[in-house]
C-alpha positions as a printed Julia matrix, in Angstrom:
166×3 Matrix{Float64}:
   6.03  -23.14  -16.34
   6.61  -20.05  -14.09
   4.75  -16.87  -15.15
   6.36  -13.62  -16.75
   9.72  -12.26  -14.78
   8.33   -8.81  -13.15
  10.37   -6.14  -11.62
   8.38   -4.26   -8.95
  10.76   -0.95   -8.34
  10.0     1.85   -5.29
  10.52    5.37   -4.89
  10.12    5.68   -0.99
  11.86    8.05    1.47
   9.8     6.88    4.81
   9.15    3.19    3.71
   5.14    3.73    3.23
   5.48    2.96   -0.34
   8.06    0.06    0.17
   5.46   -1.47    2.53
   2.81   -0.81   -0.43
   5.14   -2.4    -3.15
   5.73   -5.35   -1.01
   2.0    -6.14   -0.68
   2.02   -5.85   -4.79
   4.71   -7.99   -4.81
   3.58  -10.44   -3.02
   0.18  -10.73   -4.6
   1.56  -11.03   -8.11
   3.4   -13.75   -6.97
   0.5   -15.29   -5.74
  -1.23  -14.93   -9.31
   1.93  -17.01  -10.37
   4.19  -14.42  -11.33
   7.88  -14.32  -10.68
   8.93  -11.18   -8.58
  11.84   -8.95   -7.99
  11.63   -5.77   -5.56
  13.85   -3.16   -6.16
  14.83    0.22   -5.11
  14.27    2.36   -8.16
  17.86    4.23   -7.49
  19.38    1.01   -7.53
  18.01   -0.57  -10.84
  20.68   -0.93  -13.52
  18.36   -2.85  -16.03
  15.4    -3.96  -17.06
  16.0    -6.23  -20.06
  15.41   -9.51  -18.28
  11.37   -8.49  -17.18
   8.38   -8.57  -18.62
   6.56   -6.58  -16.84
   7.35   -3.67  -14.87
   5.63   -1.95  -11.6
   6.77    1.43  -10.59
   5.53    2.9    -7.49
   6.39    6.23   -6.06
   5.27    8.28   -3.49
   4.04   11.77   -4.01
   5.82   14.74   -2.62
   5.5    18.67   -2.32
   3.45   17.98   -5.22
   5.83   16.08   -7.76
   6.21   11.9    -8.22
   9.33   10.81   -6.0
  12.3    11.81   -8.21
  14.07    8.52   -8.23
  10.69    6.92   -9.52
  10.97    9.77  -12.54
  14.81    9.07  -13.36
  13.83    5.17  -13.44
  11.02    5.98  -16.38
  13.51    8.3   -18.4
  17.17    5.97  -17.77
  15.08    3.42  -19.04
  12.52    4.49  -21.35
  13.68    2.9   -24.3
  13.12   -0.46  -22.9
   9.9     0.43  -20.87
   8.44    1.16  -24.35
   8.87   -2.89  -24.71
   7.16   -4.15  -21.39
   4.12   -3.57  -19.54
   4.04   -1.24  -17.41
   2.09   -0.62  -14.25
   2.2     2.78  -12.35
   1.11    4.02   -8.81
   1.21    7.09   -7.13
   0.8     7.53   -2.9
  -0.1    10.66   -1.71
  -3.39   12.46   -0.39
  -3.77   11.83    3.45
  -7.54   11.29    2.84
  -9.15    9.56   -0.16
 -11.68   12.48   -0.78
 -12.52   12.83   -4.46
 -10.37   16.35   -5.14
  -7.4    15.05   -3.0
  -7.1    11.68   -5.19
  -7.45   14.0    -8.39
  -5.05   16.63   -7.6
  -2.68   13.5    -6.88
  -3.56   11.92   -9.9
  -3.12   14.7   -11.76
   0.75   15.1    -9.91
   1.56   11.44  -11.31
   0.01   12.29  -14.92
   2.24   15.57  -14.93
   5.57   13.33  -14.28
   4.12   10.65  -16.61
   4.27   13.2   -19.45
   7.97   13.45  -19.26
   7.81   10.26  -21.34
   4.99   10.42  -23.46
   5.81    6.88  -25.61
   5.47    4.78  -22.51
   1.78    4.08  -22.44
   1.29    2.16  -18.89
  -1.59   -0.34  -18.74
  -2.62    0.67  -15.28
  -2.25    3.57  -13.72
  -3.43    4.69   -9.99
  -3.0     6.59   -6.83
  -3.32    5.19   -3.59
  -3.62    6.53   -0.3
  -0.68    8.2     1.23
   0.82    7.53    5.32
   2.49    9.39    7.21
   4.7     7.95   10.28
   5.84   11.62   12.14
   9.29    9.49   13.57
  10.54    8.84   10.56
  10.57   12.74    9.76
  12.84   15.29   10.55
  11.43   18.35   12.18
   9.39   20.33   11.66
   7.42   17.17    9.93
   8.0    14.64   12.77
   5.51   17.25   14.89
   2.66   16.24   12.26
  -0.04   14.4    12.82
   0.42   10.13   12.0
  -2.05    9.53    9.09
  -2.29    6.16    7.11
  -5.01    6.73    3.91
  -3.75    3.13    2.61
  -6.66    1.65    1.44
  -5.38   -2.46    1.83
  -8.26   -4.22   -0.17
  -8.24   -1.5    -3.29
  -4.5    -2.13   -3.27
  -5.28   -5.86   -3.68
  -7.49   -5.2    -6.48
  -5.41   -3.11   -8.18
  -2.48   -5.82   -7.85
  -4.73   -8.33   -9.48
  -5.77   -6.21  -12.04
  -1.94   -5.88  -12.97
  -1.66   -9.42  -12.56
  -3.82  -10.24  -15.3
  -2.96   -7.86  -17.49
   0.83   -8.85  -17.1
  -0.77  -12.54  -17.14
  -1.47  -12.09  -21.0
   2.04  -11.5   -21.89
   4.38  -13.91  -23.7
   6.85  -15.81  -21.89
């Protein structure tokens, strides 16, 4: 019997947090779970999951916009799954620059106060200067992506998710 039907959606504009959701992806599978990826700009519904991951990447200070739109277009059947949240922003993963991003992805969770996600987190951010127009491609590369916490957090999800009814 396959496992509960997840949707792992992205908000990415460089592909850092694509690369992240991919690695989620593929360890829920590996827990047994059956995956989907998908752009969270290109999700239409959600009724046929269980489960839902939403990653975004944190910008300027705010959760990536098309991550935000996903949670309100759909928060009426969000309120019916679990749902799993990350965040990717600091360039280092000193204490205040994880809680000031934290505290970025609780401001846009607010917005829709009845979801109540099971996990919630904030990984480390990357930067890859090519991928950015100027004046940003002349930044310094950065990658705070912290592999084996993103593991554990994927696991974490997994069993959570794990526990629901199929």
């Amino acid at each position: 019997m396959a496992g509960p039907n997840v949707l792992v959606a992205y908000a990415s504009k460089h592909g850092t947090t694509r690369e992240v959701v991919e690695f989620v992806a593929r360890t829920l599978e590996q827990r047994g779970l059956t995956v989907d990826v998908e752009e969270a700009a290109q999700v239409s519904s959600i009724a046929q999951y269980d489960a839902v991951v939403i990653g975004g990447g944190l910008y300027m200070g705010k959760w990536h916009k098309d991550a935000r739109r996903l949670l309100e277009r759909h928060r009426d059947d969000l309120s019916g799954v679990r749902l799993a949240v990350f965040g990717m922003g600091p360039d280092e993963l000193d204490e205040s620059k994880v809680i000031e991003s934290r505290r970025q992805l609780d401001r846009a969770l607010a917005a829709t106060p009845e979801l109540e996600p099971v996990a919630v987190t904030v990984f480390g951010g990357a930067l890859k200067p090519e991928t950015w127009r100027f004046p940003f491609s002349r930044l310094p590369a950065f990658d705070a992506r912290n592999w084996d916490e993103i593991e554990e957090w994927a696991e974490d999800v997994a069993a959570r998710i794990s526990t629901v009814s199929v």
